[in-house]
MILOMAR-708217 format. One record per residue (C-alpha): residue number from 1; x, y negated, z negated. Coordinates in nm, 2 decimals, padded with zeros to 4 digits. Layout:
BEGIN
  resi       X       Y       Z
   NUM       X       Y       Z
...
# end
This chain:
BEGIN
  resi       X       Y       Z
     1  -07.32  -25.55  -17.46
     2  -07.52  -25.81  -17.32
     3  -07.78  -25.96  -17.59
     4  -07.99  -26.21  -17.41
     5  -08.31  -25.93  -17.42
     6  -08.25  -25.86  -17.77
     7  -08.18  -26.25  -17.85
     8  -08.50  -26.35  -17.72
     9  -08.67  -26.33  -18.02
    10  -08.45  -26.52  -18.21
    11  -08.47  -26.88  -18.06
    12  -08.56  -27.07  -17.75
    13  -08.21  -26.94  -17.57
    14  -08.34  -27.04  -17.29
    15  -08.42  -27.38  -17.38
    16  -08.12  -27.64  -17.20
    17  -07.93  -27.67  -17.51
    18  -07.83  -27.28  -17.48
    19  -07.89  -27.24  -17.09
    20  -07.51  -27.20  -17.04
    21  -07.44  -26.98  -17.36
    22  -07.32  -26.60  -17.23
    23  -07.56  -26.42  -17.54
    24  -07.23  -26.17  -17.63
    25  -07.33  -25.93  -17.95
    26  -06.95  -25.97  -18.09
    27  -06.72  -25.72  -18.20
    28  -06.40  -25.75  -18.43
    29  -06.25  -25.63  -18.13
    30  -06.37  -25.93  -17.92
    31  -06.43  -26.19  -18.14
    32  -06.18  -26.47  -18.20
    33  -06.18  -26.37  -18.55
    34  -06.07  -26.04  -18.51
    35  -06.07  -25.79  -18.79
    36  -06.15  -26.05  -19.07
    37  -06.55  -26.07  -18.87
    38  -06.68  -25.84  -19.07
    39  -06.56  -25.97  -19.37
    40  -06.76  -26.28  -19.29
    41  -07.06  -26.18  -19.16
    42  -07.05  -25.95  -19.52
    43  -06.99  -26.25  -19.71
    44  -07.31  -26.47  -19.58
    45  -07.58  -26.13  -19.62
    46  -07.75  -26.09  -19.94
    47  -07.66  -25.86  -20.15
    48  -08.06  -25.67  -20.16
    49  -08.09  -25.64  -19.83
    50  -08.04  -25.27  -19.75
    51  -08.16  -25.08  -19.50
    52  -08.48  -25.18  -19.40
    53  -08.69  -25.06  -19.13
    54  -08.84  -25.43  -19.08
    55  -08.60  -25.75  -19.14
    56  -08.86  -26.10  -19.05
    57  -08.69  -26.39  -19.08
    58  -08.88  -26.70  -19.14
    59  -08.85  -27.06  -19.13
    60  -08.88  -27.18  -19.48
    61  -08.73  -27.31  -19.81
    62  -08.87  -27.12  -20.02
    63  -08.61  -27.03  -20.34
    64  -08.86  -26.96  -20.61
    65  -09.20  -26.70  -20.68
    66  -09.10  -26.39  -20.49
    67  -08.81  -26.43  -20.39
    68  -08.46  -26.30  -20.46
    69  -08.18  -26.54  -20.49
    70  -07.84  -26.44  -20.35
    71  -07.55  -26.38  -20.59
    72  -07.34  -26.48  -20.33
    73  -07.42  -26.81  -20.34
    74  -07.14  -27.02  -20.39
    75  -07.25  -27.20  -20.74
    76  -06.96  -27.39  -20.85
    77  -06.96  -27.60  -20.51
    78  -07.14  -27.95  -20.59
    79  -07.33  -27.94  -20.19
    80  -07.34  -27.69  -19.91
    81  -07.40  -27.37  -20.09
    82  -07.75  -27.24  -20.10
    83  -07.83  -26.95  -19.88
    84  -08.13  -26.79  -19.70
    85  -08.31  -26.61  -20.02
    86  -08.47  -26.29  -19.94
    87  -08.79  -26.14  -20.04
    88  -08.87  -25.77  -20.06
    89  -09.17  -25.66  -19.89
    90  -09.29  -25.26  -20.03
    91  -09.01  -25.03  -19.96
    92  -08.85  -25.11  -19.63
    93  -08.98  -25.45  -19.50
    94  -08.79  -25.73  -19.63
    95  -08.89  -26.15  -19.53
    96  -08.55  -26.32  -19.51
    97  -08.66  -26.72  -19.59
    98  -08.43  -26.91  -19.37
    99  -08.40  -27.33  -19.38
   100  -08.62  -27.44  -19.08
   101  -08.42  -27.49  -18.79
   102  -08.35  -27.34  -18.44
   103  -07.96  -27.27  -18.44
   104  -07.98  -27.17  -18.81
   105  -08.21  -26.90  -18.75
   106  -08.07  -26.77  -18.46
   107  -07.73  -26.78  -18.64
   108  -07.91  -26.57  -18.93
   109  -08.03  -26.34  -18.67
   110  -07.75  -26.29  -18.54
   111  -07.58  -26.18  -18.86
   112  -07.80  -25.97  -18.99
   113  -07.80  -25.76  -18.63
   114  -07.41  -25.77  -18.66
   115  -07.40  -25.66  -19.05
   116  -07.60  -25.37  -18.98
   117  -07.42  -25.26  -18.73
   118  -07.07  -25.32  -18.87
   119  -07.16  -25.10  -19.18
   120  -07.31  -24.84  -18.94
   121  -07.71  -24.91  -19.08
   122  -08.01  -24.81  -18.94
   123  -08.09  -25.06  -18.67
   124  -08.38  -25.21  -18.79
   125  -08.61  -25.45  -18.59
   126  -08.59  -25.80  -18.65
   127  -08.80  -26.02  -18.59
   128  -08.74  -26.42  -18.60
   129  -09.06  -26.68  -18.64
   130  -09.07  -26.95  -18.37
   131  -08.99  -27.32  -18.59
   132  -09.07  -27.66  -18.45
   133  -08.89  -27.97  -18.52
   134  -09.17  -28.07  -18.75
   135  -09.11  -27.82  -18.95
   136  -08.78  -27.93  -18.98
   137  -08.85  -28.28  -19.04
   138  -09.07  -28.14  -19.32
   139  -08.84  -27.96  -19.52
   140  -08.57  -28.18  -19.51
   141  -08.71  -28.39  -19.87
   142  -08.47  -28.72  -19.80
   143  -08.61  -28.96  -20.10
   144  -08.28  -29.17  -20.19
   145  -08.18  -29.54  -20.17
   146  -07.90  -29.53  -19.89
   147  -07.66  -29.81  -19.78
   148  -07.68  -29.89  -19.39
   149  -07.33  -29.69  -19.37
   150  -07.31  -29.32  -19.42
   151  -07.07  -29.08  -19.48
   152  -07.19  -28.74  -19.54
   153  -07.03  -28.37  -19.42
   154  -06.77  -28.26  -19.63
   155  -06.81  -28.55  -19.90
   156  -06.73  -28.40  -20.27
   157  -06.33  -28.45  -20.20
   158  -06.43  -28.78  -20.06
   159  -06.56  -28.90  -20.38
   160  -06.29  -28.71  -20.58
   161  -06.02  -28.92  -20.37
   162  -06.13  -29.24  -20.56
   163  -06.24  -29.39  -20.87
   164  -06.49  -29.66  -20.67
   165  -06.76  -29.44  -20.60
   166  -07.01  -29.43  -20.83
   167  -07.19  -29.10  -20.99
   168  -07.40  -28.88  -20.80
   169  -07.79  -28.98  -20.84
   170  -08.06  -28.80  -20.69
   171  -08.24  -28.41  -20.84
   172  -08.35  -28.27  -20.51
   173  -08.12  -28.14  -20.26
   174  -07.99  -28.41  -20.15
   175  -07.76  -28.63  -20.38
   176  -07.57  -28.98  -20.29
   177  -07.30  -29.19  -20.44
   178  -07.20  -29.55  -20.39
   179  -06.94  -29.74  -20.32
   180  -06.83  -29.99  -20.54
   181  -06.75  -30.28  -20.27
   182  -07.12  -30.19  -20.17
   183  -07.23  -30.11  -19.78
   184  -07.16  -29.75  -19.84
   185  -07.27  -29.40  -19.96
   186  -07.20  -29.10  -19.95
   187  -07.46  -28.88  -19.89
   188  -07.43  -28.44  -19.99
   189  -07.66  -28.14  -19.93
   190  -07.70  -27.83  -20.15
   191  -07.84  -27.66  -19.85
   192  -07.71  -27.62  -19.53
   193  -07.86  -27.84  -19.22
   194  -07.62  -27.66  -18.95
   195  -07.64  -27.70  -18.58
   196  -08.03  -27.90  -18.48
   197  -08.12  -27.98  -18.84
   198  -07.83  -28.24  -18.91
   199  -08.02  -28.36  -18.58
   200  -08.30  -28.46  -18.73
   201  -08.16  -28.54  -19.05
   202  -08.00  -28.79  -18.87
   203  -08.32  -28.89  -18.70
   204  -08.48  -28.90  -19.11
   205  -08.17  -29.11  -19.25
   206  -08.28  -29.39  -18.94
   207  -08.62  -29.43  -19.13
   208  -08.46  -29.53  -19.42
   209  -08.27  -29.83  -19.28
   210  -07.94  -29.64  -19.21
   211  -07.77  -29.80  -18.91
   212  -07.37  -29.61  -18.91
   213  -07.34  -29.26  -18.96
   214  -06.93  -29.11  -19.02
   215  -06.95  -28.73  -19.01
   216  -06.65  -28.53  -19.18
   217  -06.62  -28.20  -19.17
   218  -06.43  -27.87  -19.03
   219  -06.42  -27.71  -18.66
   220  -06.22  -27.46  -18.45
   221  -06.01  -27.56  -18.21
   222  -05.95  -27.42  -17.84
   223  -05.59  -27.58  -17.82
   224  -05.30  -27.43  -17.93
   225  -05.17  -27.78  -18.01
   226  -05.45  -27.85  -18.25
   227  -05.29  -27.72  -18.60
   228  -05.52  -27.57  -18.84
   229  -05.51  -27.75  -19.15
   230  -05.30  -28.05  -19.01
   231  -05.48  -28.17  -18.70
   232  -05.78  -28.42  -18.78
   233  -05.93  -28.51  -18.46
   234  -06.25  -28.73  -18.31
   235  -06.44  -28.78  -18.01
   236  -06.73  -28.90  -17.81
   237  -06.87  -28.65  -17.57
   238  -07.04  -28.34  -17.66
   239  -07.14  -28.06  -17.37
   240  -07.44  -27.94  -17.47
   241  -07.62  -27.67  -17.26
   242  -07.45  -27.76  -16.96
   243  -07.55  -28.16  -17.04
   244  -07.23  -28.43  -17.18
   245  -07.34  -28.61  -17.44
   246  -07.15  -28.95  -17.45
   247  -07.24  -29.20  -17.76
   248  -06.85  -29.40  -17.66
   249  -07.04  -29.73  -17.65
   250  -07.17  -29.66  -17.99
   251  -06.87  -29.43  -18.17
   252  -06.85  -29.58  -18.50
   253  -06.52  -29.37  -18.46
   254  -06.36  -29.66  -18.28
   255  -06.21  -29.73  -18.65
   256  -06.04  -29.39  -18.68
   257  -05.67  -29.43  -18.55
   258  -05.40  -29.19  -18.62
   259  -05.64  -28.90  -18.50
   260  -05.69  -28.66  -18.18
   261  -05.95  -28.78  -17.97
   262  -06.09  -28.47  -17.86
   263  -06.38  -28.31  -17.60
   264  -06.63  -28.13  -17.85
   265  -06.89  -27.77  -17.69
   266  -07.18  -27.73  -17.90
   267  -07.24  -27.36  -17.98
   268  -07.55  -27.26  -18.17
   269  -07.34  -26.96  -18.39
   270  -07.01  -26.87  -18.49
   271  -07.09  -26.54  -18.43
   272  -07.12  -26.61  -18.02
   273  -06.73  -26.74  -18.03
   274  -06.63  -26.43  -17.86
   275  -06.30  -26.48  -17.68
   276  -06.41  -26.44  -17.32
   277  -06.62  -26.77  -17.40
   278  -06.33  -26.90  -17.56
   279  -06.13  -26.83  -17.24
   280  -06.37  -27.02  -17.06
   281  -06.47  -27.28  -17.29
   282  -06.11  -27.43  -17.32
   283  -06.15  -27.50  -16.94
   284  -06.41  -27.78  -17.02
   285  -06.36  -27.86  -17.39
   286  -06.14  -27.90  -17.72
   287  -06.32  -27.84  -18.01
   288  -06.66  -27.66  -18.09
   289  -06.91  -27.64  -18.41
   290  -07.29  -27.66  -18.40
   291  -07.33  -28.01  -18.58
   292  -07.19  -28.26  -18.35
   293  -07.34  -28.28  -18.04
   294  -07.71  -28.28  -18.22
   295  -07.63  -28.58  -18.43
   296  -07.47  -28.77  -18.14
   297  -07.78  -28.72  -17.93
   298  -08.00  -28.82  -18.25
   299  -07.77  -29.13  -18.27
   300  -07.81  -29.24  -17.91
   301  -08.19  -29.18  -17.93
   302  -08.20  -29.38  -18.29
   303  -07.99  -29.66  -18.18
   304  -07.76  -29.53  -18.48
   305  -07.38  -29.61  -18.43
   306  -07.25  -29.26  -18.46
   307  -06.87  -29.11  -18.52
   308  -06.69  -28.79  -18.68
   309  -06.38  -28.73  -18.86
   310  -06.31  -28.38  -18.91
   311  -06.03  -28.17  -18.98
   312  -05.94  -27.83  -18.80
   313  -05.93  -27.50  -18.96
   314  -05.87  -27.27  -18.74
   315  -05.78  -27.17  -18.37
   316  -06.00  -26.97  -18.20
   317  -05.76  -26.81  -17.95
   318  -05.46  -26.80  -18.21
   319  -05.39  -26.59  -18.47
   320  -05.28  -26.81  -18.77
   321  -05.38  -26.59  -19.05
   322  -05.65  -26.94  -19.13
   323  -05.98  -26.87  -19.06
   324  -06.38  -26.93  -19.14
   325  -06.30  -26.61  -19.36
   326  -06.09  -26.85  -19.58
   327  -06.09  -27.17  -19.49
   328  -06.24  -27.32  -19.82
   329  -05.98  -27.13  -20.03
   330  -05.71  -27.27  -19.75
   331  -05.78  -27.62  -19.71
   332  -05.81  -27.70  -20.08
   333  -05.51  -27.61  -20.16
   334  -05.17  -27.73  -20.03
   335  -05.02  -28.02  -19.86
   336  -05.20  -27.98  -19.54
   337  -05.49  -28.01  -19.73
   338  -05.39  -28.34  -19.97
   339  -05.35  -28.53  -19.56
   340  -05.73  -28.44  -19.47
   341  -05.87  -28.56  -19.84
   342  -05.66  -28.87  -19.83
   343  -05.78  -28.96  -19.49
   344  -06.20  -28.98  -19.60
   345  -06.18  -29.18  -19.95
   346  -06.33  -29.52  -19.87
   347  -06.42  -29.63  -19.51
   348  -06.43  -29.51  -19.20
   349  -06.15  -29.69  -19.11
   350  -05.85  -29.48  -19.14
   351  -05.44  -29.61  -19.08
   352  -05.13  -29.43  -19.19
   353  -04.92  -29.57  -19.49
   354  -04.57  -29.55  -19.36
   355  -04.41  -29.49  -19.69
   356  -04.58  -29.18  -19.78
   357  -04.64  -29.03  -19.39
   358  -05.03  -28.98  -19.57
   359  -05.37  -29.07  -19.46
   360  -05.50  -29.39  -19.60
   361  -05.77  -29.57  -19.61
   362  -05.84  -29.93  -19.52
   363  -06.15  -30.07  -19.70
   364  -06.21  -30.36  -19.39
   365  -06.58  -30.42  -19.33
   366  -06.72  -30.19  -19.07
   367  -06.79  -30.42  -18.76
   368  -07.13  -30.58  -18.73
   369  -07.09  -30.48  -18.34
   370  -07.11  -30.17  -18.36
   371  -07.47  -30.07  -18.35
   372  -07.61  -30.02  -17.97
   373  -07.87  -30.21  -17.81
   374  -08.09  -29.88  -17.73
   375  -08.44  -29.90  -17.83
   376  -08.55  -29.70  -18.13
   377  -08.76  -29.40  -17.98
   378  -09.05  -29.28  -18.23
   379  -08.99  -28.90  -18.32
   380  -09.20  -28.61  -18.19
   381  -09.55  -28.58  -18.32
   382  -09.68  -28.44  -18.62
   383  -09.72  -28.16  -18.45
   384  -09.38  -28.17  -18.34
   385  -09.20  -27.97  -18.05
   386  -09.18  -27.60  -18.04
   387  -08.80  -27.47  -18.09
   388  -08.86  -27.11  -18.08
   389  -09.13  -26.84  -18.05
   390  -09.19  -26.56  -18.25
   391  -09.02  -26.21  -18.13
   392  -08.87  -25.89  -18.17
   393  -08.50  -25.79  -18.21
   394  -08.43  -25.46  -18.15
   395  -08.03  -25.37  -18.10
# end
């Protein structure tokens, strides 16, 4: 089935950044998770949703007043685990409040069309508001003292890895820690900023004085040589609607030895990694997520020095039996696991100790060279530049 009608309501699709994107409403049957989909689009829908005759989703952060918080949400994680809270509108209309940004909400959309239709619901319609990158810029509350370096991504193993960092400060959503040779911090998220927000969080972290950015994280891989949960891998080219993305003469991942260097798609949803694009994507590319191709276009418009370090955790065209369905319960625990936290403790240098075969860490300045010569552009407006446009979703 063909969804670019029905995804017209979601997001600009046919803005340049998903101009290339063949809009496939997955299956288990053709996604490249298989069965264990459903199983993961049931784990990210709130529990009240129900059937509903009318599902709006909205750009917004709101968690508190009339609004249902999920039981789902993952608590006992430190960063990343607040989810889209939902608030109940008379008897079958329901507002699903959704952090401001484009890919997010399509991704939302997305799986709420797939979970009703997995669990043979009522197709309800859905609608998704428009959100402009003010918006985002607006919701994203960044008040914290920040070194000119930056780690952030997957960062609560980072700190765990050594005793040098200090506590966490900060009480709104974001939190930081410090290193103690100063020059670096850390920098963690209890909500999500997937795919264009971690754009302009980027864009947000330049105002504050931050000039080197390190991104560590987890993506699939369309290799079969790329192991999950052994493979760390970095790059400096992003296809992006049809458009590479190259910030080489400013990769802060220069430092990063030891490591894949890999071709990175951007693709707004894991839901649209069906494996006919998968087919076709390996043709042109190595690795996909929705993060990195944003903040390495941010980075190249900031004049930021921009790299990534992340680790692989799953194979899109293989069955391993590792997948998003389990990758945090998989890549905390075992060996293959120990290698990726060893490799993000200090810096964003990274060498191999030969007596142990792990990652290490070198805690060398990061070079004062490494910060491009391209002009600081001012970002949008206030009024900012429309991302979407309000529509209708009916499967």
């Amino acid at each position: 089935m063909n969804g670019r009608d029905l995804l017209r309501g979601l997001s600009c699709f046919d803005a340049e950044d998903d101009a290339d994107i063949a809009f496939q409403l997955a299956t288990p049957s053709d996604h490249t998770m298989g069965n264990t989909l459903t199983r993961y689009v049931d784990g990210k829908i709130h529990e009240q949703l129900g059937e509903r005759r009318k599902i709006t989703l909205v750009p917004s952060r709101q968690r508190s007043g009339s609004v249902v918080l999920s039981k789902r949400e993952k608590r006992d994680k430190l960063f990343n685990w607040q989810r889209p809270a939902l608030e109940l509108v008379g008897k079958d209309q329901a507002r699903l409040h959704v952090f401001p940004g484009r890919d997010y909400l399509l991704h939302y959309g997305l799986l709420v069309e797939a979970w009703h239709r997995f669990n043979g619901k009522r197709p309800p319609d859905v609608i998704v508001k428009a959100v402009t990158k003010a918006e985002t810029w607006n919701a994203l509350d960044l008040d914290l003292i920040v070194h000119p370096t930056v780690i952030m991504g997957y960062v609560e193993p980072v700190r765990a890895a050594s005793s040098d960092w200090s506590a966490w400060e900060g009480t709104g959503a974001f939190q930081v820690s410090h290193h103690g040779n100063g020059g670096v911090s850390l920098l963690g998220c209890k909500h999500s900023y997937w795919g264009d927000i971690a754009g302009v969080l980027l864009w947000k972290l330049s105002r504050l004085g931050v000039r080197r950015l390190l991104y560590v994280g987890k993506l699939g891989s369309l290799r079969d040589d790329l192991m999950p949960n052994e493979t760390l891998v970095t790059g400096t080219t992003s296809l992006i609607g049809g458009v590479v993305v190259d910030w080489s003469e400013s990769d802060f991942g220069r430092e990063l030895t030891d490591v894949q260097r890999v071709r990175h798609v951007h693709l707004p949803s894991t839901m649209l990694e069906t494996r006919a694009w998968a087919v076709k994507a390996r043709t042109i590319a190595d690795v996909v997520d929705p993060e990195i191709g944003h903040l390495g276009r941010s980075a190249l418009d900031c004049g930021l020095s921009f790299g990534y370090l992340h680790l692989v955790t799953d194979n899109l065209l293989e069955v391993t039996g590792v997948g998003l369905h389990n990758e945090r319960r998989t890549i905390l625990s075992g060996e293959d696991g120990e290698v990726w936290l060893a490799a993000i403790g200090r810096s964003p240098r990274v060498q191999r100790s030969r007596s142990t075969r792990r990652l290490t860490l070198s805690t060398s300045a990061v070079p004062s060279n490494t910060v491009p010569s391209t002009p600081h552009r001012d970002f949008p407006s206030a009024d900012g530049e429309s991302c979407g446009r309000a529509g209708g979703l009916r499967p």
